[in-house]
N, C-alpha and C positions, 0 to 999 in steps of 0.2 A: 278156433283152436284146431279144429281137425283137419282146417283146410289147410294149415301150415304146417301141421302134422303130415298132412299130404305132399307139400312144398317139399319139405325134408327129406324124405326119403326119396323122393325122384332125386333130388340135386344128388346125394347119397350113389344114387342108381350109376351115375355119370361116370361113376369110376370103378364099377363090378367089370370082374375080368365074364367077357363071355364064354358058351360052349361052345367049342368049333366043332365043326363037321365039315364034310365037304361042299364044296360048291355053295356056299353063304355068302352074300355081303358082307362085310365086315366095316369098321372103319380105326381107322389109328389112330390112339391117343393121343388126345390135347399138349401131347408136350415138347419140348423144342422141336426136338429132330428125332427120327427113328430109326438108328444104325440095322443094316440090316445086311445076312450073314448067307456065305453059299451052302450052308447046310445046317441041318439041326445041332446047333451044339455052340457054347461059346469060343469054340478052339474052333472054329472056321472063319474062316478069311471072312474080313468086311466088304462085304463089296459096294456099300451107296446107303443111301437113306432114304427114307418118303417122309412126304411133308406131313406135318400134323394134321390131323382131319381128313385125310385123305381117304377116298372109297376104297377100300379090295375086294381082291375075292380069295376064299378061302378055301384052300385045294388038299389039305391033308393037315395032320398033327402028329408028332412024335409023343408017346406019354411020357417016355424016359425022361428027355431033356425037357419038357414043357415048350415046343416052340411049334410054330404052324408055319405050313409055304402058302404062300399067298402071290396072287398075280394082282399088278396093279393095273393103272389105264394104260399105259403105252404097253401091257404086255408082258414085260419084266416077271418075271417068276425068283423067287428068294424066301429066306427064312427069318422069324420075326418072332422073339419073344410071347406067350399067348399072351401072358399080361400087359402087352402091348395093344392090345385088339379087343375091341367092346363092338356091343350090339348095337349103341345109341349111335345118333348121328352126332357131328363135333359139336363145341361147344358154340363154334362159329356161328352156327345158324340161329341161337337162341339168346344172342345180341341184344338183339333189340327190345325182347321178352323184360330181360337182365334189364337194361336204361327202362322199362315203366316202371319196374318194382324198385328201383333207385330211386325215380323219382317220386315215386308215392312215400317213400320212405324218407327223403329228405321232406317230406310235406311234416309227417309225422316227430320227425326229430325237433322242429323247432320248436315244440311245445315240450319237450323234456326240462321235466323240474329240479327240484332238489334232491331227491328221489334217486338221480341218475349215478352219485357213488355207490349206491347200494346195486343197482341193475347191474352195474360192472363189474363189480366183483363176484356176483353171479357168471358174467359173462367169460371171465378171465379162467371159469373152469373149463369151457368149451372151445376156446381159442388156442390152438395149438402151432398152426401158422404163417400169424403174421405179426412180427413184433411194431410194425406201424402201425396198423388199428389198434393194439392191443393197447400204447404208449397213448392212441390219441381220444379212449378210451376212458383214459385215466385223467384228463384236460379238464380242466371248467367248460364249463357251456357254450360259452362262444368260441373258445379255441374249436370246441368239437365243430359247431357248424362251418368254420375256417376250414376246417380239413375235409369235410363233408363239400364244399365248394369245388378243391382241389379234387377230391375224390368224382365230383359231376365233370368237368374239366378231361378227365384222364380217359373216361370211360366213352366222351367224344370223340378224343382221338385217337383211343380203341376202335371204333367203328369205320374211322376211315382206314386206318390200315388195316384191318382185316379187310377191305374190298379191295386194299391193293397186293396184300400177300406179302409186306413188307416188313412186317413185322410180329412176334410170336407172345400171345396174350396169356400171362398166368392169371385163373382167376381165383380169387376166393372168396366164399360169402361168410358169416355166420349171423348165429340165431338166437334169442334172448328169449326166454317164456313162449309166447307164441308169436311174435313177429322177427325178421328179418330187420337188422338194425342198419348195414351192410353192405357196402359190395366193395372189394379194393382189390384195382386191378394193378402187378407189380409191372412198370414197363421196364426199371433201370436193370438189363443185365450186366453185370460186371464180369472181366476177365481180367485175371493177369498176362501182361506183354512183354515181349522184348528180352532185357540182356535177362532181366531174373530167371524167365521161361530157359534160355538157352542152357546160361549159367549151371543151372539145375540138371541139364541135362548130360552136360558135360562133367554133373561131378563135382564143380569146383563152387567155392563158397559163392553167396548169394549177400550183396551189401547194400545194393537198392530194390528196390520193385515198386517199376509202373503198372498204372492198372488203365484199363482202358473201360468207358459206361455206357452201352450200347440204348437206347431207346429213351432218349432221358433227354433234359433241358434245362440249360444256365439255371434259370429260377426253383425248379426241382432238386438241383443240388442245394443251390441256397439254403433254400426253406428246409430240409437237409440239414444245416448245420454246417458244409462246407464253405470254404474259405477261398474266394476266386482269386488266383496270382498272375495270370495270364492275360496280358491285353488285348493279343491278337490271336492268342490261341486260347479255345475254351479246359482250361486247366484250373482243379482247383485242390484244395490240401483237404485231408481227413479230418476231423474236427480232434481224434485221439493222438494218431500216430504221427500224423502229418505228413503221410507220403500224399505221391501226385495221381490222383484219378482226372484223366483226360475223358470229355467227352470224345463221341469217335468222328471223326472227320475226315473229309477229304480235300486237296491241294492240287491247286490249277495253277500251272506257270505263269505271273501276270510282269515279269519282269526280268531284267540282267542279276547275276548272281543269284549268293544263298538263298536271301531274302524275297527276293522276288517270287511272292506267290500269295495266292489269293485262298485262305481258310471255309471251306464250309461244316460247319457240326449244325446237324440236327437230329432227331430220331428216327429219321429216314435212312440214317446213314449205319449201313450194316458193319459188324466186324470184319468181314473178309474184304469192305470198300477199306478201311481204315489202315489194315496191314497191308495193302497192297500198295500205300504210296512209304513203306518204309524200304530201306537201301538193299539189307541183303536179305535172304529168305532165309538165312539161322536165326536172322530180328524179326521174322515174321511169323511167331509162331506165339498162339495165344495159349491161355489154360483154363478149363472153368472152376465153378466152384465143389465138383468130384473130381476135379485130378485128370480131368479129359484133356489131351490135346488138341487144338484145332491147329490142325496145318492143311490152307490153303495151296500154298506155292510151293510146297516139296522140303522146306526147310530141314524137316527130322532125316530125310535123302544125305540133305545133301551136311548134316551136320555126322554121319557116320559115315559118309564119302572124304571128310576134309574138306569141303570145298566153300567157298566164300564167293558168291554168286548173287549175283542183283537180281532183285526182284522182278524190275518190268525195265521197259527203255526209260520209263521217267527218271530214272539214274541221272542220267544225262544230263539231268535239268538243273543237278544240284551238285556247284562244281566242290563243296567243300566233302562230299563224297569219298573225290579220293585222294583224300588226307585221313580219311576215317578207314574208308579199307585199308591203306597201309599201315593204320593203327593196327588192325583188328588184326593182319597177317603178323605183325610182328610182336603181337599181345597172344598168339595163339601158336605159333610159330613150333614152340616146343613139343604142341601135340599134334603135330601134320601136316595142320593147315595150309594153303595154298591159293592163291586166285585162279577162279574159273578162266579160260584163255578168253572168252568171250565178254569178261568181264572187262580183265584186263586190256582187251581191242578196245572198249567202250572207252576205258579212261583212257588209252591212249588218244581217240578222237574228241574226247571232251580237251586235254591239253593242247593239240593241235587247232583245236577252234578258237583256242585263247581265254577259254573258260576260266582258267584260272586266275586270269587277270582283273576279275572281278572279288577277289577275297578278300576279307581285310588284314591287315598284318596280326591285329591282336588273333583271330580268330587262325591262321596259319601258326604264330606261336603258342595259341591252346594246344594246338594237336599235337604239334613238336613235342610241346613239354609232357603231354599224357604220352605219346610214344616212348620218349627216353627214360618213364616211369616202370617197362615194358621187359620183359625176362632179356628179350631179345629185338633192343634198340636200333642195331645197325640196319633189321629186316624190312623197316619202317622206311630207312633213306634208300636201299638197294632198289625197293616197290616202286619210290617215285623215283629213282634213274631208268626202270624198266620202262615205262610207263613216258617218259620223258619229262616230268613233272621236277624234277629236281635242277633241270637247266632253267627253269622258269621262279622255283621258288629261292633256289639255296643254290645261285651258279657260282658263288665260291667253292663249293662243294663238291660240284659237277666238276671245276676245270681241273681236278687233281687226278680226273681219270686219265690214262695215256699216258702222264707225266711219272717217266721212270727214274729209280732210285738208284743206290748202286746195290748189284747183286750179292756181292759181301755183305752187306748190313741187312740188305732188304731182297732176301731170295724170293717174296712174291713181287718184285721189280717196280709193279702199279702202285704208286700212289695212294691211289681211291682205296682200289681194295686194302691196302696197308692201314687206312685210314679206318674202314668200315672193320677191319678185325681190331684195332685198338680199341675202337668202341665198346665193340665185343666183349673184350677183356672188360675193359671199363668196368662195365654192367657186373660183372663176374666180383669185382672186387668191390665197388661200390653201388650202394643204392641211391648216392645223393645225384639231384636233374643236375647242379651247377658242375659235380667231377665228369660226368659222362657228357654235357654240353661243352665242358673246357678241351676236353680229349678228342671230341670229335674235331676241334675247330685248330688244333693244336700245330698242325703242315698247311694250313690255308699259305705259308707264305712262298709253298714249293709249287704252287699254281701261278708265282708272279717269274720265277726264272726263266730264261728265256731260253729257247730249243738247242742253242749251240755251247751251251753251259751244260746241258745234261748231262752225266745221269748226275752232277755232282750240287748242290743249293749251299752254297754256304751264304750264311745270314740272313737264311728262311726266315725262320726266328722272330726277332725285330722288323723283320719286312710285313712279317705276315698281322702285327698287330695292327696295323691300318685298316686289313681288310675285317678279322674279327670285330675292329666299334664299325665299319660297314653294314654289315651283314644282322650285327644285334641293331644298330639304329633303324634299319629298316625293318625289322618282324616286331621292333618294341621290348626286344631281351630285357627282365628287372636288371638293373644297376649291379645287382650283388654277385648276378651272374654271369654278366657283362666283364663285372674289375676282373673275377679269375681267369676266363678267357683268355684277357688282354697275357695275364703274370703266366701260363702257362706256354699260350702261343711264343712267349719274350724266354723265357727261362728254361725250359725244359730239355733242351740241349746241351744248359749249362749245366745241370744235375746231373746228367750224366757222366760229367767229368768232376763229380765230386770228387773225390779222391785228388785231385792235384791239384784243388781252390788254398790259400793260404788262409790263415783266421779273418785277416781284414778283407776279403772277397766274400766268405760265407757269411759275415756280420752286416757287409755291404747287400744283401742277398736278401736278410733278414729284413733291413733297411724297409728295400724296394717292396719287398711283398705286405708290408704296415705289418711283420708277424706280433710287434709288441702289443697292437692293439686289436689283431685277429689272429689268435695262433692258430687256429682251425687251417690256416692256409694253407702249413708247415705239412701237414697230412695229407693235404689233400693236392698238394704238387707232388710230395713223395709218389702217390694213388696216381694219377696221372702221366708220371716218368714212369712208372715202373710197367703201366698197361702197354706206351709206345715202347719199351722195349719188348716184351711180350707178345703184342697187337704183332709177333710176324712170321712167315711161316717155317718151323721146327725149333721157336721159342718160348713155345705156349707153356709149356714150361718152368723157364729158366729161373735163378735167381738174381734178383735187382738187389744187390748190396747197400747201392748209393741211399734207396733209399732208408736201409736200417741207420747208415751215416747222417742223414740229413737228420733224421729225429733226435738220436745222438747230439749231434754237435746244437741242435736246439735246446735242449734239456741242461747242456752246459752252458750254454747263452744264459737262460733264465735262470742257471743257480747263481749265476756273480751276484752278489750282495750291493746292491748300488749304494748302500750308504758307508757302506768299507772304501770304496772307490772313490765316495766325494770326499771324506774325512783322511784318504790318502793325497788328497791336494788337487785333484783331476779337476778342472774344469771345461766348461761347454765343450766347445772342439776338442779339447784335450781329450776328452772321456769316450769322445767318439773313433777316436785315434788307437 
């Protein structure tokens, strides 16, 4: 008993803040990292960190604020919390110390009787934490030696990374009467990642959050209680909430396109290797579990700069990229945002390489459709004409640039941009993908006229429905947002001339668009006529009548009483007449 009375209080010792004075050794406590500051005080600049464990020397103390300057081995002079700074050497060195008294103590464990609910509730005063031992504590007997296996397990390769400095060891032991029961070393750090981390910072709501598991392994999460969802990526769900904590990993190009790439996760692999194969450095920015942020690559720079900037060359490697940046520019759009020029070069030579020729369509109409979900949809198609990515993806699209209108209707003359401000509107007026994918696609058929017809298209219209089922047959457009397309690209020219259709033309109208069996249509051509009138420049504005008309004259459509009509003698054709 008194020798582990003695035990105690050394372990105890490990963590007394010591006295400084000048010119001491010192060494920095066991814990992740040690932010350290150009002067006595929290209100000074951070300037770098020293590792855990690490020797210094101790050059002065402020009593005011509590912090000491300290020189480390290359020299370096800086200020450092006193409670940062202990007498003892790390814990590092007393490793191995730590694996005898484990193992003497799993010798001991296996003879644990019935006896041992009563030892644990003892122990559960003293445990403060670690809610793993505390839980595996509470186990039948052989669960305990199970975990006591896993707990031999961790504390080996504890030892190898502490000789390679790769990794950072919490440890913690406890004590039951006079022996040590004990030792459980925590490897998994967790971080929150990505859009949640940005989101948050921007301000704006927060709907997902990935987390990212530094020092941990498939089977650790298991035994865990996690749920693996991921084949070729080590991903798996919370056993509560069921969001996605990813092991942290790293990707090596081992092939053509998105998918070409080769996954490593192990606990060798650090957080800063993990964020650095993500796309821009406002997604590379992690959080821990005090509200710290870790930004490696500049991201917090460059998220109060605006700017949308790639993280390394590996960009380059992954051509569905930029489809994503032209998301993110046109999902951000409203607050600043802009692509870095350097970024922007990149994807231009990714395009030029032919990069994009490797996407799949489903996976180009994912991003279309989350673009067009987007405050500011047109920003998303402008990126990839900048960029030359939309001659390659959507060259219906592309060929409306240059193709001029006539200046009376269409005082921005282009086409394209004519095209790109309807959308504009679009968005303005509706939230639905099918209204704002109908409207973009709505003059595809003024890119088939030919150059000695301009500036005038007549029977764009009809012409252009050919290329509309084009353009969705190739990206995989659903069906439902395909049909309006097709009715929008065909009709929207004639809605404009509502006003001088006769009843049997507007009923023919009704006909065509199936409004008896989708009236939804009825609104959402009106939504669509009314942005290409609008969609132009000094009509942003205006009033669209046609469309109050078009609702109208549908609302009198569906009051006629059809069985007044059959009972007046009307049959088949007749009744359509």
């Amino acid at each position: 008993m008194p020798k582990l009375r003695l035990i105690g209080l050394t372990l105890l010792a490990l963590s007394a803040t010591a006295v400084s004075h000048a010119e001491e050794t010192r060494y920095v406590s066991d814990e992740l990292n040690t932010w350290v500051r150009s002067g006595p005080g929290d209100h000074y600049r951070l300037v770098g960190t020293v590792n855990a464990g690490e020797e210094v020397t101790l050059l002065q103390t402020d009593a005011n604020t509590n912090y000491a300057q300290v020189k480390d081995s290359s020299g370096r002079t800086a200020w450092i919390p006193l409670k940062q700074l202990s007498t003892e050497p790390s814990l590092r060195s007393r490793v191995p110390d730590l694996e005898n008294q484990v193992k003497t103590l799993t010798d001991k464990l296996t003879n644990i009787d019935n006896t041992w609910n009563q030892r644990t509730a003892e122990m559960q005063q003293k445990v403060a934490q670690s809610d793993s031992v505390i839980n595996g504590l509470k186990e039948e007997n052989q669960k305990l030696k199970n975990e006591l296996i896993v707990a031999q397990k961790k504390v080996d390769a504890a030892s190898v990374q502490l000789d390679d400095k790769q990794r950072t060891i919490i440890m913690q032991w406890f004590m039951y009467g006079g022996g040590v029961l004990g030792l459980g070393l925590l490897l998994g750090l967790i971080y929150l990642v990505g859009g949640a981390v940005r989101d948050a910072l921007l301000g704006l709501p927060v709907k997902d959050r990935d987390w990212v598991v530094v020092g941990s392994t498939p089977q650790e999460m298991l035994d865990a209680g996690y749920q693996q969802v991921g084949r070729d990526f080590p991903v798996f769900l919370h056993p509560q909430t069921h969001e996605e904590y990813a092991l942290a990993r790293t990707e090596r190009k081992s092939g053509s396109g998105y998918t070409g790439f080769t996954c490593y996760a192990a606990p060798d692999v650090t957080l800063e290797d993990d964020l650095k194969r993500r796309d821009l450095t406002i997604n590379a920015l992690a959080q821990d579990d005090n509200g710290e942020i870790i930004d490696p690559y500049n991201g917090l720079g460059d998220l109060q700069n605006r700017l949308l900037r790639h993280v390394s060359p590996a960009f380059g490697e992954d051509p569905l990229r930029v489809l994503r940046v032209a998301r993110f520019a046109a999902r951000y759009a409203h607050l600043g945002f802009r692509i870095a020029d350097e970024t922007l070069a990149l994807m231009r030579e990714m395009t030029h390489a032919g990069e994009l020729e490797h996407l799949t369509p489903e996976r180009v109409w994912k991003e279309t459709e989350s673009a067009l979900t987007t405050r500011n949809p047109q920003v998303f198609f402008q990126v990839l004409r900048d960029c030359g990515a939309l001659r390659v993806l959507f060259p219906e699209i592309d060929a409306l640039f240059g193709v001029p209108a006539p200046a009376k209707w269409h005082p921005e003359i282009d086409t394209g941009i004519h095209t790109l401000m309807t959308l504009s509107m679009a968005a303005m007026l509706s939230p639905q993908v099918d209204v704002r994918f109908a409207t973009l696609c709505h003059d595809l058929g003024k890119g088939l006229t030919p150059p000695e017809l301009w500036p005038r298209h007549h029977g764009h219209g009809p012409a252009g429905v050919k290329l509309v089922e084009q353009l969705c047959q190739r990206l995989r457009v659903p069906n439902e947002i395909r049909d309006l397309a097709r009715l929008v690209a065909e009709f929207h020219d004639l809605i404009h001339t509502f006003p001088m259709l006769n009843p049997k033309t507007i009923v023919k109208l009704f006909d065509s668009i199936d409004a008896w069996r989708k009236p939804q249509r009825v609104e959402q051509l009106a939504l669509t006529s009314e942005a290409d009138v609008r969609g132009r420049t000094g009509f942003e504005s205006a009033d669209y009548p046609q469309g109050r008309w078009l609702r109208e004259a549908w609302e009198v459509a569906q009051s006629v009483p059809t069985k007044a009509v059959v009972e007046a003698g009307f049959k088949a054709a007749t009744i359509k007449r």
